[in-house]
MDAnalysis code that builds the backbone (N, CA, C; Angstrom):
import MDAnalysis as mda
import numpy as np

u = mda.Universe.empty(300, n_residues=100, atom_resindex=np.repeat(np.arange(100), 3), trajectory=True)
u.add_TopologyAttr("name", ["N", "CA", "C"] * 100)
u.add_TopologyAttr("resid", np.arange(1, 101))
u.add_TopologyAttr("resname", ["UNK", "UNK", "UNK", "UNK", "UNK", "UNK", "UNK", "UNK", "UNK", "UNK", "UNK", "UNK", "UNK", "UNK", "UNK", "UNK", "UNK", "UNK", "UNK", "UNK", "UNK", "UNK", "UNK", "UNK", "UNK", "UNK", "UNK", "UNK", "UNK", "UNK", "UNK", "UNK", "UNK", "UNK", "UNK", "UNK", "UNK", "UNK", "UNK", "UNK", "UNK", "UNK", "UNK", "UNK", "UNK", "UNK", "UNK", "UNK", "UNK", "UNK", "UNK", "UNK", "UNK", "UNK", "UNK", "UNK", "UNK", "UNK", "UNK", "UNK", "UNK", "UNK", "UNK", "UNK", "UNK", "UNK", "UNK", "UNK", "UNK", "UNK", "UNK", "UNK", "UNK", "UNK", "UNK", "UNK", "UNK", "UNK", "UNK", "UNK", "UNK", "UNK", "UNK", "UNK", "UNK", "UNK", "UNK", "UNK", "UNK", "UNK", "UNK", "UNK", "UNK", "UNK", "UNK", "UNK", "UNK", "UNK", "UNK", "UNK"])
u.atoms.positions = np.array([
    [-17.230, -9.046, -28.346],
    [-16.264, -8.030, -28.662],
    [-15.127, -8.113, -27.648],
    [-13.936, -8.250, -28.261],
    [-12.830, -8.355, -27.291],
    [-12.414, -6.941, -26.657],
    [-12.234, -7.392, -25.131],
    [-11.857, -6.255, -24.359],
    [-10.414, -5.464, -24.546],
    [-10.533, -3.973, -25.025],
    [-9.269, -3.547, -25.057],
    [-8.437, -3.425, -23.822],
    [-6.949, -3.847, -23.863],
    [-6.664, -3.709, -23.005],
    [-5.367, -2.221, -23.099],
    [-5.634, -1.383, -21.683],
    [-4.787, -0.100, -22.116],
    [-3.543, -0.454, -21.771],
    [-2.549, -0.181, -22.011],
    [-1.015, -0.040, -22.068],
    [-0.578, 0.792, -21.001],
    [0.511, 0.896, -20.343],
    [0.668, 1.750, -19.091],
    [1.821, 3.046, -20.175],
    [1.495, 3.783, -19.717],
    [2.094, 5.178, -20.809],
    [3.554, 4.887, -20.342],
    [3.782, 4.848, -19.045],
    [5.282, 4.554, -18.416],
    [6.142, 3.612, -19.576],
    [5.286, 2.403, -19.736],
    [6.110, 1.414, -20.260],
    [6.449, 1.843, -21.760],
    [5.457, 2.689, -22.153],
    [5.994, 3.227, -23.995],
    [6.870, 3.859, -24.042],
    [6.981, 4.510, -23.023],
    [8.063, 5.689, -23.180],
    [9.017, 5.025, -23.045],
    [10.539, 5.558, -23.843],
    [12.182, 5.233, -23.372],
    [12.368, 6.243, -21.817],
    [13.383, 5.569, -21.151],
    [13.562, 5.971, -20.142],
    [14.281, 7.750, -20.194],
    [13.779, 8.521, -20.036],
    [14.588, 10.087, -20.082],
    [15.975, 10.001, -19.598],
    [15.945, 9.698, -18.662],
    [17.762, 9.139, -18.133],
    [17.698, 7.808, -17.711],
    [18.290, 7.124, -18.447],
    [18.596, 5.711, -17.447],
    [19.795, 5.553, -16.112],
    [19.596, 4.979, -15.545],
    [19.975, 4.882, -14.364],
    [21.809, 4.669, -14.560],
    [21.985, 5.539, -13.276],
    [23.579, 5.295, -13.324],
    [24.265, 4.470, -12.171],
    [24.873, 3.500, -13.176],
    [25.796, 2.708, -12.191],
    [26.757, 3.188, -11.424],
    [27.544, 3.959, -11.513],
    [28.075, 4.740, -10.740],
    [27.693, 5.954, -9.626],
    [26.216, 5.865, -9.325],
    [25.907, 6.779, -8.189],
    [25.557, 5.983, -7.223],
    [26.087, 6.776, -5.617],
    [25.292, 5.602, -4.865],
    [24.188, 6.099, -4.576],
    [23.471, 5.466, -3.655],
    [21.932, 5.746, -2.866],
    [22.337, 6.649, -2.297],
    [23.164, 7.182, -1.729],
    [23.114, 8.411, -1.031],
    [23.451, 9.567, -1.702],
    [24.035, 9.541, -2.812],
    [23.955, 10.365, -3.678],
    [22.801, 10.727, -4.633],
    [21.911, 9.597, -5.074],
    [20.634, 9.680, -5.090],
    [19.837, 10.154, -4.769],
    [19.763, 10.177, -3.347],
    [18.892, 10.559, -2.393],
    [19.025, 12.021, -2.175],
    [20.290, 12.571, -2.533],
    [20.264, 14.338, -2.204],
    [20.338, 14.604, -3.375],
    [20.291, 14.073, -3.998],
    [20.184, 14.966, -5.991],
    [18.613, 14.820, -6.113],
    [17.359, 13.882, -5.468],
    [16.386, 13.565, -5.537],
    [15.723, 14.848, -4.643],
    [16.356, 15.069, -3.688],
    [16.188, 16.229, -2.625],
    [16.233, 17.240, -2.741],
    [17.413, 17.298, -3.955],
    [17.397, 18.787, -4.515],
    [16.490, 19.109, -5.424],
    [16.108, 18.388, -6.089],
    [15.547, 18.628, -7.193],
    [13.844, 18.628, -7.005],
    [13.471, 18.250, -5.612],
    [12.170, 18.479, -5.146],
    [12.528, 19.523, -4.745],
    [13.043, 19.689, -3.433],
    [13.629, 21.228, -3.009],
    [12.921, 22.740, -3.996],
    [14.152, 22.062, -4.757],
    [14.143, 23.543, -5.960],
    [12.783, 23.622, -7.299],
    [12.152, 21.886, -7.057],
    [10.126, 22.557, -7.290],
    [8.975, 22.891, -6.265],
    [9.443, 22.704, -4.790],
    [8.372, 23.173, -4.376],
    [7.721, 24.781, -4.602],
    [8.516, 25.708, -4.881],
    [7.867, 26.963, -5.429],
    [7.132, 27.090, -6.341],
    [6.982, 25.961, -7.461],
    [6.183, 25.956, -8.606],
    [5.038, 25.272, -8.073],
    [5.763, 24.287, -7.326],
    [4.254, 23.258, -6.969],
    [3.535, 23.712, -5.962],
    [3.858, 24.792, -4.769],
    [2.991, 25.398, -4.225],
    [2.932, 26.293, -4.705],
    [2.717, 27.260, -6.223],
    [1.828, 27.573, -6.716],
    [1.057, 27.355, -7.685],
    [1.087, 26.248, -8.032],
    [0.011, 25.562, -8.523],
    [-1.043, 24.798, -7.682],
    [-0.817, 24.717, -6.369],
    [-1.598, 23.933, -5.864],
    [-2.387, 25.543, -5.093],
    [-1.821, 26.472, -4.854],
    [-2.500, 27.694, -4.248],
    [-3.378, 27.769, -5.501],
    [-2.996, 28.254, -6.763],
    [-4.053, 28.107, -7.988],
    [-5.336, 26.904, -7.936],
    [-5.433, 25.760, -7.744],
    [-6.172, 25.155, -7.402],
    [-7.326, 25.398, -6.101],
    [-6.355, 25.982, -5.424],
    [-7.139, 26.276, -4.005],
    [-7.915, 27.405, -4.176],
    [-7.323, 28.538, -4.942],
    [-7.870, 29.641, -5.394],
    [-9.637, 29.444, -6.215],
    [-9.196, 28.406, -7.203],
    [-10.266, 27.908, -7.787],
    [-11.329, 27.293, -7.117],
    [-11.306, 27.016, -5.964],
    [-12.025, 26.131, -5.000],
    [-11.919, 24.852, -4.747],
    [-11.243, 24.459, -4.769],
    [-10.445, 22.771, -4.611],
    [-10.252, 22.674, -3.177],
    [-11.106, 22.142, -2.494],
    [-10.922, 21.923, -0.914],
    [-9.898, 21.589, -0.819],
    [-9.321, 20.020, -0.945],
    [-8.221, 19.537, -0.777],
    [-6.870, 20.005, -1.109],
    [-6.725, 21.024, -2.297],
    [-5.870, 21.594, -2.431],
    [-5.592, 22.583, -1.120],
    [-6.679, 23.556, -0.919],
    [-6.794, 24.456, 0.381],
    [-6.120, 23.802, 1.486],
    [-6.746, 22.507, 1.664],
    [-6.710, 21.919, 2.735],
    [-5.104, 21.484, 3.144],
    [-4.838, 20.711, 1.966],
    [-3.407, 20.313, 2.469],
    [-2.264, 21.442, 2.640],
    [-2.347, 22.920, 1.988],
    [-1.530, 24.303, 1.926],
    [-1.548, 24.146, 3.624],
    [-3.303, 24.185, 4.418],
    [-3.426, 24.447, 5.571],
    [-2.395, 23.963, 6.716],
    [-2.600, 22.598, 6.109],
    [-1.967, 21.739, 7.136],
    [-0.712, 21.780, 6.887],
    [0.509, 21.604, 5.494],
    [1.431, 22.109, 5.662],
    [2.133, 23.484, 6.183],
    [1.544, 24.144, 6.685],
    [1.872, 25.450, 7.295],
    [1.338, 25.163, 8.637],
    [0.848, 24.566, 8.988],
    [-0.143, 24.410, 9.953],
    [-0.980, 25.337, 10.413],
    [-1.892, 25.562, 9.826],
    [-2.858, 26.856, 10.046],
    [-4.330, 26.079, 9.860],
    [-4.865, 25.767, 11.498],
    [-5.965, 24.743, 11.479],
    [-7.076, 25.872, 10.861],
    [-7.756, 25.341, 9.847],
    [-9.245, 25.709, 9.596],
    [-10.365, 26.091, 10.756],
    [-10.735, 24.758, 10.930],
    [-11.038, 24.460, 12.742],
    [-10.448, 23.984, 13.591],
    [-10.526, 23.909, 14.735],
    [-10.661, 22.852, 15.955],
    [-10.909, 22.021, 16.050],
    [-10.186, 20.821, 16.216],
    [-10.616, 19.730, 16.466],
    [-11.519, 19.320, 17.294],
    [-12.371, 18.662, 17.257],
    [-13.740, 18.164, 18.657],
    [-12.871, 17.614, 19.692],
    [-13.283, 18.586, 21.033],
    [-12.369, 18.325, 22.158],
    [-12.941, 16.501, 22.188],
    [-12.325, 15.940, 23.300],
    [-12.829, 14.676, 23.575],
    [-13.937, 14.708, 24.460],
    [-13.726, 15.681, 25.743],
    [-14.731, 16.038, 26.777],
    [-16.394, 16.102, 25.881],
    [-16.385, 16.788, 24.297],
    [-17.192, 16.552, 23.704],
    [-18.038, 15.667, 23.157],
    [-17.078, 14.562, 22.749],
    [-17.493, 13.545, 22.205],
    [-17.812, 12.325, 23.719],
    [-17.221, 12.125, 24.331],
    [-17.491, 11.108, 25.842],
    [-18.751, 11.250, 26.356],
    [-19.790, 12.214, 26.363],
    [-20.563, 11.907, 27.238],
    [-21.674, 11.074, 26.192],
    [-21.615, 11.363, 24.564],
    [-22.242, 10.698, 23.445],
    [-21.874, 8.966, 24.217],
    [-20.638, 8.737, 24.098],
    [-20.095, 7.612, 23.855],
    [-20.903, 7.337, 25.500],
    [-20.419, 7.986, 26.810],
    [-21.100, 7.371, 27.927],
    [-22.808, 6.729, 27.931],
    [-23.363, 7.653, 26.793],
    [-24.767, 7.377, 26.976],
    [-25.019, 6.105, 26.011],
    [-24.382, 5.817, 25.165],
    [-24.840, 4.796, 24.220],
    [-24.044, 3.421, 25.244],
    [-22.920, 3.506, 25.595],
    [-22.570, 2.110, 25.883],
    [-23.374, 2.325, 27.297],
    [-24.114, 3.046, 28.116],
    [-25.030, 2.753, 29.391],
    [-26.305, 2.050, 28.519],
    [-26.802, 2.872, 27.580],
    [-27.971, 2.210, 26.991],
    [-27.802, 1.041, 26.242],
    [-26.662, 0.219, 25.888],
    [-26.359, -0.911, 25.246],
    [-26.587, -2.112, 26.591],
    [-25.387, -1.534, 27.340],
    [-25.712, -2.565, 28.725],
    [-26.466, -2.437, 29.616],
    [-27.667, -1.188, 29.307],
    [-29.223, -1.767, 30.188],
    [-30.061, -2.076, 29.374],
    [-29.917, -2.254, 28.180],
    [-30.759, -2.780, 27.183],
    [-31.123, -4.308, 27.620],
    [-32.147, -5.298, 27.467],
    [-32.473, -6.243, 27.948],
    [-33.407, -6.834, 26.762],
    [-32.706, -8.000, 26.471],
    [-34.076, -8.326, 24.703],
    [-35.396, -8.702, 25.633],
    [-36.262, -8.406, 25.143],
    [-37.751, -8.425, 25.511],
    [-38.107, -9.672, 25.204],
    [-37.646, -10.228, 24.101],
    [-38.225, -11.756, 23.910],
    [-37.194, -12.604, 23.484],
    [-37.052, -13.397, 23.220],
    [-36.044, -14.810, 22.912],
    [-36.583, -15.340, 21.394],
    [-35.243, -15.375, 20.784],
    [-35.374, -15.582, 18.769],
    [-36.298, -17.323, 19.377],
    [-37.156, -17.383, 18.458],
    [-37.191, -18.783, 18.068],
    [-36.681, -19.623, 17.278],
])
């Protein structure tokens, strides 16, 4: 049975606006700016709706764009004395016998 192959939806569609020769990149770039700009109010509330629903990652990234840590990060003083004890016990480790 031959494998279907799917079509990319992008490529069916006609382009909604095709591109204008007459704008430059920097004009681009702040009409692109605006026009995110003036959806982030919809899109952070749809993504609060998600979060609402229980969607960690939704939660999560609201967090961090506002910056409002959940937790604390693990100091380092925490994690070093783990790390001191394993690389002491790596380099007094001694093989007991020899591979044949």
């Amino acid at each position: 049975m031959p494998k279907k192959i799917k079509i990319n939806s992008a490529r069916k569609r006609k382009a909604e606006n095709p591109p204008d020769p007459d704008i430059t990149e920097q004009q681009a770039v702040t009409e692109a700016r605006r026009l995110v700009v003036n959806a982030v109010p919809g899109i952070v509330s749809g993504v609060i709706s998600k979060a609402k629903d229980g969607h960690y990652l939704h939660a999560r990234m609201l967090f961090d764009l506002i910056g409002f840590a959940v937790a604390a990060p693990a100091a380092q003083s925490a994690i070093a004395p783990i790390v001191e004890l394993l690389m002491r016990e790596m380099s007094s480790a001694a093989p007991d016998s020899t591979p044949s």
